[in-house]
C-alpha positions as CSV (number, residue, x, y, z in Angstrom):
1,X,-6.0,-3.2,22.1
2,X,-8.0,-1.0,19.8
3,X,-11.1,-2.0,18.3
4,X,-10.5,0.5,15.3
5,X,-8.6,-0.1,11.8
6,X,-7.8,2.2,8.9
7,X,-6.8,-0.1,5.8
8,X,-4.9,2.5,3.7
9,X,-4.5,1.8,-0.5
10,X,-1.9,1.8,-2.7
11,X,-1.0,3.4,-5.8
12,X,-3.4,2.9,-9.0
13,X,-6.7,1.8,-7.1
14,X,-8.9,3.4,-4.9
15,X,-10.5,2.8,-1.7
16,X,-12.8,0.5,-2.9
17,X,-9.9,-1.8,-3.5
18,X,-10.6,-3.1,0.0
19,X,-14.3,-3.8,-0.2
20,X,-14.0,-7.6,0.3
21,X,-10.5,-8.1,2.1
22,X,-12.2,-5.7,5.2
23,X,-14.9,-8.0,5.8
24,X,-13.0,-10.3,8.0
25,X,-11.9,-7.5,10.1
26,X,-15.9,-6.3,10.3
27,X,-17.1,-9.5,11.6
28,X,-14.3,-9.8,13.8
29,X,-16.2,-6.7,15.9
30,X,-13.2,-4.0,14.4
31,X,-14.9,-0.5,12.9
32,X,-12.9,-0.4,9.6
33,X,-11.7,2.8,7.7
34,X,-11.1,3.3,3.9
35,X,-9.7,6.7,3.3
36,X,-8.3,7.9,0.2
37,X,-5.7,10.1,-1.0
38,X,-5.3,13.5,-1.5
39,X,-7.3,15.2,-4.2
40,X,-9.6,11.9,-4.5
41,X,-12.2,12.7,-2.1
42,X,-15.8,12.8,-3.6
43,X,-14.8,11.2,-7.1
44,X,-15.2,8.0,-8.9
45,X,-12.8,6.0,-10.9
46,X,-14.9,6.5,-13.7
47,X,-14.4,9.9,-12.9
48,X,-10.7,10.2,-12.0
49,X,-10.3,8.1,-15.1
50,X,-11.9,10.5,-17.2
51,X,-10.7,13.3,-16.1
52,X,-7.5,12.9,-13.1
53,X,-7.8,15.9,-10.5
54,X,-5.5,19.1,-11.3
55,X,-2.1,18.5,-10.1
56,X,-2.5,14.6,-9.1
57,X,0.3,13.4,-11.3
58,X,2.4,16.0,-8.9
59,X,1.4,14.2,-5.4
60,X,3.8,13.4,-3.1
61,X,4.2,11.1,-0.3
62,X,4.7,13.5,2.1
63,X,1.3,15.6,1.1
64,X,-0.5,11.8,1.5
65,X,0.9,11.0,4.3
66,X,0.1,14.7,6.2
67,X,-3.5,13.9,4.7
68,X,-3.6,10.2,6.7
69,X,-2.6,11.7,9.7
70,X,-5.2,14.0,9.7
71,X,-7.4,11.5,9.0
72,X,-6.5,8.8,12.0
73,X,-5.6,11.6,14.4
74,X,-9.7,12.6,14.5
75,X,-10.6,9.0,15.1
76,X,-11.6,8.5,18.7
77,X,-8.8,6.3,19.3
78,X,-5.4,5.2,17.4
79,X,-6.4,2.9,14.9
80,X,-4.1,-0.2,13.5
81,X,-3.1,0.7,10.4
82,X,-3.3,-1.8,7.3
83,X,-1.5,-0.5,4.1
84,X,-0.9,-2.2,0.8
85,X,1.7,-1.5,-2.0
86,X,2.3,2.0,-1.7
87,X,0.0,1.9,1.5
88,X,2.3,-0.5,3.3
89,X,5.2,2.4,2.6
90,X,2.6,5.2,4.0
91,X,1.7,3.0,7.2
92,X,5.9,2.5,8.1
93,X,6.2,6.8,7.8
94,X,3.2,6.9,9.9
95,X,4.2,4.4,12.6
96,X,7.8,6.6,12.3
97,X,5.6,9.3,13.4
98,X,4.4,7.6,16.2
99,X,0.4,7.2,14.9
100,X,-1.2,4.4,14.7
101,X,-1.0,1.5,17.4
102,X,0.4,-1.1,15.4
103,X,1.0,-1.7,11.3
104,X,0.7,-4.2,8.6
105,X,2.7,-3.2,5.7
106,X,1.1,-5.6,2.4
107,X,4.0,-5.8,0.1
108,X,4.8,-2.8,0.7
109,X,6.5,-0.1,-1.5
110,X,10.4,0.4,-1.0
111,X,11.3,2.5,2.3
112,X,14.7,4.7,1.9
113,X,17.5,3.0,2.1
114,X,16.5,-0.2,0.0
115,X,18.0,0.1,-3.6
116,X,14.9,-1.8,-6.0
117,X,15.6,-4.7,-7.7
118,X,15.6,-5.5,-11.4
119,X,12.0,-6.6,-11.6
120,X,10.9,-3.8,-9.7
121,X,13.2,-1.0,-11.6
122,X,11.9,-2.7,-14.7
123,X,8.1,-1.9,-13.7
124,X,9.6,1.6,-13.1
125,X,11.2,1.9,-16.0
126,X,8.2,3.4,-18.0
127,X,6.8,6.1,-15.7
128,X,10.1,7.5,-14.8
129,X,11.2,7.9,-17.8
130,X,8.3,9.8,-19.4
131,X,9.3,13.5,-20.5
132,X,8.1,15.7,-17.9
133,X,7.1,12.3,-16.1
134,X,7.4,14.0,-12.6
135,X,4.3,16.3,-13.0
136,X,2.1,13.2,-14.8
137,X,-0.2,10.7,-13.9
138,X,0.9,7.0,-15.2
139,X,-2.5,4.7,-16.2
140,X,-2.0,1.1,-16.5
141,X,-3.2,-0.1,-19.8
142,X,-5.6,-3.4,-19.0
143,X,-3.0,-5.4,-20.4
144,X,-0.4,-4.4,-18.1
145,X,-2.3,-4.7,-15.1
146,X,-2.9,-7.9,-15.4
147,X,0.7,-8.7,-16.1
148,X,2.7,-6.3,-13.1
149,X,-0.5,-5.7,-10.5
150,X,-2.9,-9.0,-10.9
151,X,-1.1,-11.5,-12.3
152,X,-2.2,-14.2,-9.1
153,X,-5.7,-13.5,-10.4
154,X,-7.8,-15.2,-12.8
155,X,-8.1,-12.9,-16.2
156,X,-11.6,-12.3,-15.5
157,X,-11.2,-10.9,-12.0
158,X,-8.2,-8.7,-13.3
159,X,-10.6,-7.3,-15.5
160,X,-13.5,-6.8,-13.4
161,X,-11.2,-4.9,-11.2
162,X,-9.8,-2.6,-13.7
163,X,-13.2,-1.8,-14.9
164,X,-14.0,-1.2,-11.4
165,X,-11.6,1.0,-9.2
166,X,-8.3,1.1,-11.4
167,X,-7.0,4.3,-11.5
168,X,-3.8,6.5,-12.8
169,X,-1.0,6.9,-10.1
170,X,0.7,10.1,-9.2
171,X,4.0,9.8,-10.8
172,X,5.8,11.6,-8.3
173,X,5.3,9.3,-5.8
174,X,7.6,7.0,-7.8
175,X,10.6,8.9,-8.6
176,X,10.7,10.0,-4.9
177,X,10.7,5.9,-3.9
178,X,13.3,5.7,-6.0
179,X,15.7,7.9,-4.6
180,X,14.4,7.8,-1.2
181,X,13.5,11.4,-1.0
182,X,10.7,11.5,2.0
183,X,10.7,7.8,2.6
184,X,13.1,7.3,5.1
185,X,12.6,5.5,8.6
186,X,14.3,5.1,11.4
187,X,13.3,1.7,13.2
188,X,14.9,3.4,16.6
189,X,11.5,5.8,16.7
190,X,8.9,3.0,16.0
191,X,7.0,1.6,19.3
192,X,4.6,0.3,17.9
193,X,4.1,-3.3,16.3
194,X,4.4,-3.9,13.0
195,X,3.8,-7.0,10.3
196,X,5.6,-7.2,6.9
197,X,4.7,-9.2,4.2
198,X,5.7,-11.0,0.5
199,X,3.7,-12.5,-2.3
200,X,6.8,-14.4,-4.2
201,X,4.4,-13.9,-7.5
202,X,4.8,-10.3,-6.7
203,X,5.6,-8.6,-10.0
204,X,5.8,-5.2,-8.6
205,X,7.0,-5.3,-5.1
206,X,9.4,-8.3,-4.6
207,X,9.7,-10.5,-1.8
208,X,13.5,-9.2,-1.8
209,X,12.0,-5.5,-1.0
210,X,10.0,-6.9,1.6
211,X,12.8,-8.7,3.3
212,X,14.6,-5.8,3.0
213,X,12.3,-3.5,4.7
214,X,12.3,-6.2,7.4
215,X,15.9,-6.5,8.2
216,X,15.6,-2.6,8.7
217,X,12.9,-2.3,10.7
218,X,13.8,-5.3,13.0
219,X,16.5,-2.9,14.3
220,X,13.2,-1.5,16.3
221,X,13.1,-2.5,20.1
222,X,9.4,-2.8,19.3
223,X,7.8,-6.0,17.7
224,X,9.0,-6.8,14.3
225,X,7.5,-10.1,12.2
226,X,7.3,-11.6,8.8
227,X,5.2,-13.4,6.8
228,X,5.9,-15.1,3.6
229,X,2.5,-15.6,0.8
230,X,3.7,-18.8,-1.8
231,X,1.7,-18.1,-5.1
232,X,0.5,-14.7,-4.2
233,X,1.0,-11.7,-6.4
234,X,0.8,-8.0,-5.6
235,X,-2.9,-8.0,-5.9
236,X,-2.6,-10.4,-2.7
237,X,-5.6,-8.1,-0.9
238,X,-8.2,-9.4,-3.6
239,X,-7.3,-12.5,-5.8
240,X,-7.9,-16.2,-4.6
241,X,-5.6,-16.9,-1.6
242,X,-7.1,-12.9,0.3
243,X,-8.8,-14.7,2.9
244,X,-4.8,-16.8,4.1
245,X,-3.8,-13.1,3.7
246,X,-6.7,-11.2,6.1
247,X,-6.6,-14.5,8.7
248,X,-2.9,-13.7,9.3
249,X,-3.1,-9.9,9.8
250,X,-6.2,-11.0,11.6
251,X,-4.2,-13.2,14.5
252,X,-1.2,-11.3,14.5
253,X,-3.6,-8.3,15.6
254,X,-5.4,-10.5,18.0
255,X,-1.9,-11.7,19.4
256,X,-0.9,-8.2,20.6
């Protein structure tokens, strides 16, 4: 099995997001990849906060997901692929595709064919109904955050991380999960393996979207598991309780 893995973000952070959950995989011998999205290349999140990049808010998850491809198709070999939130989403269109050798999918974003819940829709709520909300970025106010994204963490490390790698989110993005426009699978093309997961303090991504995206893609012929996170919200990749979260991907990896 591959020795390389591309952990891929989700929406409202940025790469660095994954600067302690990748150190298992590092000492574990695995040469680990962070690449960002579209239009975020060479900047900051002081920067991107200050000033987002022309026509981010207008991102879609096609455009990323061409851009990841890129990416892991000029690695020397096919990596696994890690994705959290909106990442986890990105990693079941690529494994669609047929790249990467196997997926983790961290609370991942709604796939098409999943109608959201009322939690979920209720995080919605708020960008999608902006006036002209498809064209602009959505920032998380510190407060909110900590309350949808980080509520498994301690208030301090909520904050640290906001101050740190938060960033506004491509409102597009959203409105396209919502109505499944470019974010449909079908399990039947998947070979590789692939590992879902749920935090049931998940706030944003409910453990009901995750089994949801599991009962569809367990229609695949290819391997298909599930693991459950008790306590863990959707910032499961960096509050107390990460390291239960990397030792599982971990195995399952080392089990294929």
């Amino acid at each position: 099995m591959t020795k390389t893995i591309v952990l891929i973000h989700g929406a409202w952070v940025t790469s660095e997001s994954w600067a302690t959950f990748r150190q298992p995989f590092e000492a574990a011998g695995y040469s680990v990849h962070t690449p960002t999205w579209p239009l975020l290349d060479g900047f900051t999140a002081a920067e991107i906060n200050a000033r987002p990049p022309e026509g981010f808010g207008a991102l879609t998850v096609g455009r990323v997901v061409d851009h990841l491809q890129r990416f892991i198709e000029a690695l020397p070999e096919q990596p696994i692929l890690i994705g959290h939130s909106f990442g986890g989403l990105y990693t079941q269109l690529l494994l669609d595709r047929g790249v990467g050798a196997a997926g983790v999918a961290l609370n991942p974003v709604l796939i098409g064919g999943i109608v959201p819940g009322p939690t979920t829709l209720g995080a919605a709520l708020p960008i999608l109904l902006r006036p002209n909300g498809w064209n602009r970025p959505y920032a998380f106010t510190r407060e909110r955050w900590f309350r949808r994204f980080a509520n498994g963490a301690p208030r301090a490390l909520s904050d640290e991380a906001y101050d740190t790698y938060v960033i506004p989110a491509p409102s597009r993005i959203f409105y396209q999960a919502a109505s499944w426009i470019g974010t449909l699978v079908d399990p039947r093309r998947r070979t590789a393996p692939l590992l879902i997961t749920e935090g049931d303090a998940d706030r944003l991504v409910t453990p009901y979207l995750s089994r949801s995206a599991f009962n569809i893609q367990r229609r695949s012929a290819a391997r298909t598991d599930y693991a459950a996170f008790p306590g863990q919200s959707h910032f499961l990749i960096a509050e107390p309780g990460w390291e239960r979260v990397a030792d599982t991907a971990l195995r399952w990896i080392q089990d294929l």
